[in-house]
Each structure stands twice: as C-alpha cells, then as structure tokens.
VODOVEX-550432 format. One record per residue (C-alpha): residue number from 1; x, y, z; residue in one letter. Coordinates in steps of 0.02 Angstrom, whole numbers, plus 50000, padded with zeros to 5 digits. Layout:
BEGIN
num=NUM; xx=X; yy=Y; zz=Z; residuo=a
...
END
This chain:
BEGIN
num=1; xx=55570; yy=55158; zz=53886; residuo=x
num=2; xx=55498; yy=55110; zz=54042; residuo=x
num=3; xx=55332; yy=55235; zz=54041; residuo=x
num=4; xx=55150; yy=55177; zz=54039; residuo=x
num=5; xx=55048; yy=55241; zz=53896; residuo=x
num=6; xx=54942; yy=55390; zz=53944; residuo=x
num=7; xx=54784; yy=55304; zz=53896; residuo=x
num=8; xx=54838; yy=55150; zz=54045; residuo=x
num=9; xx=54851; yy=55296; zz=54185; residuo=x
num=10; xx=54709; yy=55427; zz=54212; residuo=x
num=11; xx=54737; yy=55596; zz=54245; residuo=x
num=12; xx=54702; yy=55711; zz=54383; residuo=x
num=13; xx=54706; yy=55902; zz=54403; residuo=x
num=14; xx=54828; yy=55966; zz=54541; residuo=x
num=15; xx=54857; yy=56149; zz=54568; residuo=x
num=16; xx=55063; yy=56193; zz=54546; residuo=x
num=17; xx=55154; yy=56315; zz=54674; residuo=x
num=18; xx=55081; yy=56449; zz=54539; residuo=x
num=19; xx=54915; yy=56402; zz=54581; residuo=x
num=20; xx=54885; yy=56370; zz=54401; residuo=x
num=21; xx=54803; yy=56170; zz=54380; residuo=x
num=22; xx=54925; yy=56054; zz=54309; residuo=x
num=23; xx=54880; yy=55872; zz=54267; residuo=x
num=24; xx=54974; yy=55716; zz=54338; residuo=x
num=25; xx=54955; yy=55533; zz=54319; residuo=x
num=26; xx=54899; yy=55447; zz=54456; residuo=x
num=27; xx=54970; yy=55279; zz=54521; residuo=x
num=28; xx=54969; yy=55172; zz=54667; residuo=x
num=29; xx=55084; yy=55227; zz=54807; residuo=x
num=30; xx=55204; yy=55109; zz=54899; residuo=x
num=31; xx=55324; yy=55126; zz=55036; residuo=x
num=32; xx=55477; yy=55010; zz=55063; residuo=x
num=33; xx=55580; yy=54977; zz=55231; residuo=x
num=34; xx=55739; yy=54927; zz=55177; residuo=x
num=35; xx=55853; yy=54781; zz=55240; residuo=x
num=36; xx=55937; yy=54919; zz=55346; residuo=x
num=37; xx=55833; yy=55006; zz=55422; residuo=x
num=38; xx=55761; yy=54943; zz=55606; residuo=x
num=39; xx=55593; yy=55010; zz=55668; residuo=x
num=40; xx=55538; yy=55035; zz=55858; residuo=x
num=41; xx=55337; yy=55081; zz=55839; residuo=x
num=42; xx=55159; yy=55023; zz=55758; residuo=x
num=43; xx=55169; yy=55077; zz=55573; residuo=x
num=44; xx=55014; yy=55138; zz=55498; residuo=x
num=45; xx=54998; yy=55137; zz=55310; residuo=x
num=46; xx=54858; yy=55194; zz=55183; residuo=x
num=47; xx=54968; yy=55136; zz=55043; residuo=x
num=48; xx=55059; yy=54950; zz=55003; residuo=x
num=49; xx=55211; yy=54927; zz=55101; residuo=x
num=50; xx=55354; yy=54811; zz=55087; residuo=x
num=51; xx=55472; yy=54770; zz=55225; residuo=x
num=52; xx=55644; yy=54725; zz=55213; residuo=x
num=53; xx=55691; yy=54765; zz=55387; residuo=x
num=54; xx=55668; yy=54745; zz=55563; residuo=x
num=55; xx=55505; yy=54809; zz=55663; residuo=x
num=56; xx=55451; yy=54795; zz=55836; residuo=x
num=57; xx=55285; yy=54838; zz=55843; residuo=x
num=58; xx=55109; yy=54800; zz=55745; residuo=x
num=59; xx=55075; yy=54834; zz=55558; residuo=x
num=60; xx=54923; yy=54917; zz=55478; residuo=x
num=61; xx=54893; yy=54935; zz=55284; residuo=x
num=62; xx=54813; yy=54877; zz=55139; residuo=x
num=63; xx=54952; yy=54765; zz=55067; residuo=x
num=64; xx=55101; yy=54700; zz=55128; residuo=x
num=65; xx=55254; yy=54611; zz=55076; residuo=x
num=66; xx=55376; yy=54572; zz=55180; residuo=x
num=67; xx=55568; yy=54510; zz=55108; residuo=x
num=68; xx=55652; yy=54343; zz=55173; residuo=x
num=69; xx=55766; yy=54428; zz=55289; residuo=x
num=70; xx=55646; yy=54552; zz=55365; residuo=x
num=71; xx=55578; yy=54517; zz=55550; residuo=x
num=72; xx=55416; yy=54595; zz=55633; residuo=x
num=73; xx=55397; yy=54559; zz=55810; residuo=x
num=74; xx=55212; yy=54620; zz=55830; residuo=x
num=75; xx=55001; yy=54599; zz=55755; residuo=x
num=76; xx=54992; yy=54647; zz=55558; residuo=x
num=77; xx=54832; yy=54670; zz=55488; residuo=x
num=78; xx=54818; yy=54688; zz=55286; residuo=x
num=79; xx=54694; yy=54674; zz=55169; residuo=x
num=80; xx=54831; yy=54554; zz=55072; residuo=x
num=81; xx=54983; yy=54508; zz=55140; residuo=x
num=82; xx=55124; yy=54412; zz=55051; residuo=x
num=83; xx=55248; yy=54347; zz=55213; residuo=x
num=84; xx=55435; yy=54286; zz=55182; residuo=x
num=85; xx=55533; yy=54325; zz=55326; residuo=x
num=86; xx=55494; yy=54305; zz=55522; residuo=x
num=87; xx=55344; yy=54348; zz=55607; residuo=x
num=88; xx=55312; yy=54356; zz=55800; residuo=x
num=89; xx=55121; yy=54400; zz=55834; residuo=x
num=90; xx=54960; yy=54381; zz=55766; residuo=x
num=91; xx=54926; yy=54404; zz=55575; residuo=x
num=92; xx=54728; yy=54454; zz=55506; residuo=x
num=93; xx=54716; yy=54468; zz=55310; residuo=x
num=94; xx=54578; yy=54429; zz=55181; residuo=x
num=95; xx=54722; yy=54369; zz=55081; residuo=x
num=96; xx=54858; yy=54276; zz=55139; residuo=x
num=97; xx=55009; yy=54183; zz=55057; residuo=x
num=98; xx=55159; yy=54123; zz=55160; residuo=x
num=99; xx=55319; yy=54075; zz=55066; residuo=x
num=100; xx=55417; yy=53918; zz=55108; residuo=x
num=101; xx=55545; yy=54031; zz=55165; residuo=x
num=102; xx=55424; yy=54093; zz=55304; residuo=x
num=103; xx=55447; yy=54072; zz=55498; residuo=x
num=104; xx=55268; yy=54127; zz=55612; residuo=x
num=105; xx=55247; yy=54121; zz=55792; residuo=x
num=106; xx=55060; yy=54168; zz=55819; residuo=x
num=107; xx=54885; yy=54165; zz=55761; residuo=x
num=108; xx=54811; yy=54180; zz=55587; residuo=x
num=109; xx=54635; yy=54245; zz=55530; residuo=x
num=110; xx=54615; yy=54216; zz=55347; residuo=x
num=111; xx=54486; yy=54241; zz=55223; residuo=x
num=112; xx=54591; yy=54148; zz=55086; residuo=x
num=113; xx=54755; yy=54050; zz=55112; residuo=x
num=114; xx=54874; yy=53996; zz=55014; residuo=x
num=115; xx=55053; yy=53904; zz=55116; residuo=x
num=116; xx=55197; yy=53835; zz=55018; residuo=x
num=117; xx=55281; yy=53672; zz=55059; residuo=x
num=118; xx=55416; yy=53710; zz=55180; residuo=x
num=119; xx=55335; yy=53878; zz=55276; residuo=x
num=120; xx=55353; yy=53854; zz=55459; residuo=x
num=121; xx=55183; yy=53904; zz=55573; residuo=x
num=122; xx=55158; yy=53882; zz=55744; residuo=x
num=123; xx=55004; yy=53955; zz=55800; residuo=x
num=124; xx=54823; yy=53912; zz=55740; residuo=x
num=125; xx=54722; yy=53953; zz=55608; residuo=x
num=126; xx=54564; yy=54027; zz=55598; residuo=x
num=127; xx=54442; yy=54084; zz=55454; residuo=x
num=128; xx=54402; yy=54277; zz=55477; residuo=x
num=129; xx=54256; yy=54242; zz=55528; residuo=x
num=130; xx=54278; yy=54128; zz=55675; residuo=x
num=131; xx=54373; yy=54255; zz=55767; residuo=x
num=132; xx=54362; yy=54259; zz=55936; residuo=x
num=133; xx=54269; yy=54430; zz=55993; residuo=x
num=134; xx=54312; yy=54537; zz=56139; residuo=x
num=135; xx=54106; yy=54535; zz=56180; residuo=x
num=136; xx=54115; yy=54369; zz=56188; residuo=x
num=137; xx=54106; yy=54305; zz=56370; residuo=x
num=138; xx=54237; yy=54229; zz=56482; residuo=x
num=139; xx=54219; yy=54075; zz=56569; residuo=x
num=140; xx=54226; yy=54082; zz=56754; residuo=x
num=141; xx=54392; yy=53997; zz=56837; residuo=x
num=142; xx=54345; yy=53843; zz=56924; residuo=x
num=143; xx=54421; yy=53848; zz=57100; residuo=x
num=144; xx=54557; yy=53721; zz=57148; residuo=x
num=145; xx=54527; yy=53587; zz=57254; residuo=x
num=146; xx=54688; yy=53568; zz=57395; residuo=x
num=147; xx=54696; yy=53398; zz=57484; residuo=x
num=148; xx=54779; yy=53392; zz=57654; residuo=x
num=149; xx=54852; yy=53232; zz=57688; residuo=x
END
C-alpha cells in the first residue's frame, strides 16, 4: 500500500550472512531525535537528521530539520537546513529556511534564504561568501589614553 514501485528505487547487490548476494533497494537514510530525548555532545551525521529534542553541542550533516519544540544550544552546519524551534550559536547552510515559529541567537551564513513573517533572529547575516576567515588579520588594540586630573 505504501511501497515505491521497483522501477522508482534502484537496486544494489549486498552479500547476506550466507555470503550469497542478495539485492536491496536503496533509499535515503535519516535519523530522528525525538521530543524526549536530550543530547550532551557535537552530532555528526552523513545522513538527514531531524531534531525534536534538546542538544548541547554543534551539528554537522547534510540536511536538517529541526521540530518547534526542539532546542540546540551550539554551531550547525548543513548543506540545507529547515529551523523551527530554538537555536543558540552560529548557523552555516547553502540553504536556509526559518519558520515563523523560529527563535535564533547567533550568526547566519547563507547561500539562499528564505524567513517567514514572525521568525525571531538576533544575530547578523552574512552571504557564504562574506565569511569572516580565520587567515584574515586582526586589528591591533589601540591603547587607552588615562587622564589624571
């Protein structure tokens, strides 16, 4: 009822615990962090995550949505990133879309950028490429001047 056709998914050899080759349809993987669960850590995904819970700590992977309820407290970097919930550090994608239902403290690089009426940013924005980068040099602190009356 709910199967692709064959013809939609291709195939793929895989050996079994026979070691005879069986096929298998491939599909995109996902992972999901549900509203319970509360992570302490950086997360690093090859796969599309979606967060429903809690994490402390920065986000790596190629796309990520992230549930009204769910808070990160930390840098996520995605190739596309689709943010409902709270956010509390620096965000990089090449595709960005915050809901109005969105709260961000921090930064945004962006290569496209799309914000509904009612999202709530504080932080600046930046296109991708006007990133700041570490090579880039400092400026020297100016000394301060004390007057003694």
């Amino acid at each position: 009822m709910f199967s692709k056709k064959s013809a939609e998914l291709p195939s793929s050899p895989v050996p079994n615990s026979s070691g005879r080759t069986m096929t298998t349809k491939n599909s995109s993987t996902f992972s999901v962090l549900g509203s319970d669960l509360s992570i302490s850590g950086d997360i690093k995904a090859s796969a599309d995550l979606h967060v429903d819970g809690s994490v402390e700590g920065d986000i790596a992977c190629s796309s990520l949505v992230q549930g009204e309820t769910s808070t990160v407290t930390g840098a996520i970097e995605a190739e596309s990133a689709r943010l409902a919930g709270t956010v509390k550090g620096s965000i990089t994608a090449r595709e960005l879309v915050i809901l109005k239902s969105a709260r961000i403290e921090g930064d945004v690089f962006y290569d496209a950028l799309t914000i509904e009426q009612g999202a709530q940013v504080e932080g600046r924005f930046a296109h991708r490429d006007a990133k700041p980068s570490a090579a880039a040099p400092k400026q020297a602190a100016k000394p301060e001047l004390s007057v003694a009356n």
